[in-house]
Structures are given as C-alpha cells and as structure tokens.
C-alpha positions in Angstrom: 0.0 0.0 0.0 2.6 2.8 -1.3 -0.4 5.3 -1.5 -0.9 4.5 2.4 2.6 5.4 3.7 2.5 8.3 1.7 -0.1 9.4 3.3 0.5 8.5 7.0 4.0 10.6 5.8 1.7 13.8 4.9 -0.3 13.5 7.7 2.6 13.4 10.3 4.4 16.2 8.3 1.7 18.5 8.5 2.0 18.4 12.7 5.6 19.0 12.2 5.1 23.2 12.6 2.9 22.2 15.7 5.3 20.6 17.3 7.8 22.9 16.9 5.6 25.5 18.3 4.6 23.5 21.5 6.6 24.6 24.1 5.4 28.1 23.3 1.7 27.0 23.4 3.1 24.7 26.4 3.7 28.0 27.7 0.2 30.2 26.9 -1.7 27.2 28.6 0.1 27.7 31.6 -0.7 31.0 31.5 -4.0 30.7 31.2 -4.5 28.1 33.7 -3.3 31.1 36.3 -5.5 33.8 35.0 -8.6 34.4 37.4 -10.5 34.7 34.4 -10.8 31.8 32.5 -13.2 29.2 34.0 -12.9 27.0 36.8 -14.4 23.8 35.0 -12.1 24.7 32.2 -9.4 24.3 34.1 -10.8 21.2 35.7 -10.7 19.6 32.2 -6.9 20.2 31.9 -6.0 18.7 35.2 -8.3 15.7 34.9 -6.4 15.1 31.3 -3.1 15.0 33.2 -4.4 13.0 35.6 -5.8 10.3 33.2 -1.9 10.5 32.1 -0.5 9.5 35.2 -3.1 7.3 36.8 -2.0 3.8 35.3 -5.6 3.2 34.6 -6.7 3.8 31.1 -9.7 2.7 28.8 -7.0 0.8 26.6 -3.8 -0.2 28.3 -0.7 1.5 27.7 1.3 -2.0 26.7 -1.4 -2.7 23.6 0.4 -1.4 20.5 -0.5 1.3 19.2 -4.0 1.8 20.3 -2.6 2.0 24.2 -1.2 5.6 23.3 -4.0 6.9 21.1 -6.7 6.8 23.7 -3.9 9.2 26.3 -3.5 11.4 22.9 -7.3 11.4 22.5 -7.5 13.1 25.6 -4.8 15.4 25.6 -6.5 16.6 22.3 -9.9 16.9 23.4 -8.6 18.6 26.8 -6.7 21.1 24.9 -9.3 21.6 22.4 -11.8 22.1 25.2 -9.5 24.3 27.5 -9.3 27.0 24.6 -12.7 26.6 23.2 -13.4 27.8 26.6 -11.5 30.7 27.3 -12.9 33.8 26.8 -11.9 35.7 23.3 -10.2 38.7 25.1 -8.0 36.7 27.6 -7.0 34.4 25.1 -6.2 37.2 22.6 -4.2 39.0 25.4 -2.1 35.9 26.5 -1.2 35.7 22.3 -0.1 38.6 22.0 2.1 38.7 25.6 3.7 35.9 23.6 3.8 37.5 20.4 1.9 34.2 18.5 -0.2 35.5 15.1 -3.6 34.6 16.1 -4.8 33.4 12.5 -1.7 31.0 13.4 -3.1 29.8 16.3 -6.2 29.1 14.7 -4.9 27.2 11.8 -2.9 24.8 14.8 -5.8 24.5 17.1 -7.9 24.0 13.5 -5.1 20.9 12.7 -5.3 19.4 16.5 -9.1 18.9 16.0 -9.2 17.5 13.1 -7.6 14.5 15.2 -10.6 14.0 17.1 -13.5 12.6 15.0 -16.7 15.1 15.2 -18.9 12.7 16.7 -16.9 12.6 19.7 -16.0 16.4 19.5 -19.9 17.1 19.8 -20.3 14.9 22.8 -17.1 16.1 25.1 -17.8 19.6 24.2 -20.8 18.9 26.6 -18.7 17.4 29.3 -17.8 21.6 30.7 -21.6 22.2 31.4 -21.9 18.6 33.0 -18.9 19.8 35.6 -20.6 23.7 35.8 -24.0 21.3 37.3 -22.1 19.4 39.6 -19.9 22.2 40.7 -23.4 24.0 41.5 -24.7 21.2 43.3 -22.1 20.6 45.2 -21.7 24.5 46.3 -25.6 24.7 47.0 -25.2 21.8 49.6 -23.0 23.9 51.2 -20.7 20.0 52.1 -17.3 21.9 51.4 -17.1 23.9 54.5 -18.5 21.4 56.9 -15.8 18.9 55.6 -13.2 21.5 56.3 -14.6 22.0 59.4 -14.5 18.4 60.6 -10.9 17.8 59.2 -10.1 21.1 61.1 -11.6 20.1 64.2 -9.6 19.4 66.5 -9.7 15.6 67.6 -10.5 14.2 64.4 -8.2 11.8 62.8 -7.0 13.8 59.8 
C-alpha cells in the first residue's frame, strides 16, 4: 500500500510546525491556567487530562500497540481543544499577544489538532464543561465543602 505510507507521511508532516511550536503554546496554557479569568471547569478539564496520564488506569492499556497511546492522545487533544474553546476571546487574545503568537496562526494549529478528534466525539465532550458547571453547583448549593473542612479542622479528628 505505497499510497498508504505516503499518506501516513503527509499527515505526520503537517504536525511537524505544531510541534515545533509546542513549548510556546506549552507555555500560553500555563498562562492561562493562572488567570482568574478563565473558568474554573475549564481548568478542571486540563487537570483531569493529566491526571488520566498519570493514573495507570486507562480505557485501553498502555502496553497494547498502538491503540494504548492513542486513547492518552485522545484526551490530551480533546482537553486542549476544550480548554481554549473555553476561554474567553479577550484573555486568550491577550495571553497571544504577551507571547507575540499571530492569532490566525493559532487558529490554523488548534484547527489541525481537532481535526484529530472525529466530530462525533468532539460534539459529545464539548458537553462534558456544562456537565462539571452542574455538579460544581450542586455541590456549592449543599454547602458540604465547608463542613468537611470543618470536621478535618476540628480538633480531635483523625485527619
């Protein structure tokens, strides 16, 4: 399958540029993660993405070829195309131009990074930020956060 390889070649050549860039956009994620700005549940999606990294539990185990590291790239992809969907226009826009990064540029990268993910599965994890927004709500309106701290706080308690 000459056609094939040739292919797989273009495909891996056109992330080439991306790759180069990452430690810059490495870089304007972390920024963003400590602006006050951008959403808590946005941020939520980033550390839960890291954490499915190092937890040794995944949906398809690490030592199956091939298909053991594309479910941990699936979700560093979705993550990241989550985390910026997310943030709002003027704080990202800010945050590119601290770091000097053309934003058509950063389109056309972020653009190439989704087109990894299959739309299907786009449409249904772009719902997954809402989902944490309800339970974040819920779990502030039972008011269990402080009377947790209290008890670990308390003095006596086994914590």
């Amino acid at each position: 399958m000459p056609g094939a390889s040739l292919r797989r070649i273009l495909l891996v050549s056109a992330f080439l540029p991306i790759a180069s860039r990452a430690p810059l956009y490495a870089r304007l994620g972390w920024e963003l993660l400590a602006d006050a700005r951008v959403p808590a549940s946005r941020k939520a999606l980033v550390a839960g993405a890291l954490a499915y990294l190092v937890v040794p539990f995944d949906l398809i185990r690490d030592d199956v070829p091939i298909l053991g590291a594309l479910d941990d790239l699936l979700v560093v992809v979705l993550a990241t195309d989550l985390f910026f969907d997310g943030v709002p226009a003027e704080v990202l826009d800010e945050k590119l131009a601290d770091l000097g990064v053309d934003r058509a540029a950063f389109e056309r990268d972020l653009g190439q990074i989704r087109r990894l993910t299959p739309r299907p599965i786009r449409r249904l994890i772009r719902r997954v930020p809402e989902a944490v927004d309800i339970v974040v709500g819920a779990a502030r309106a039972t008011g269990l956060g402080p009377r947790v701290r209290e008890w670990i706080n308390k003095e006596g308690s086994f914590a």
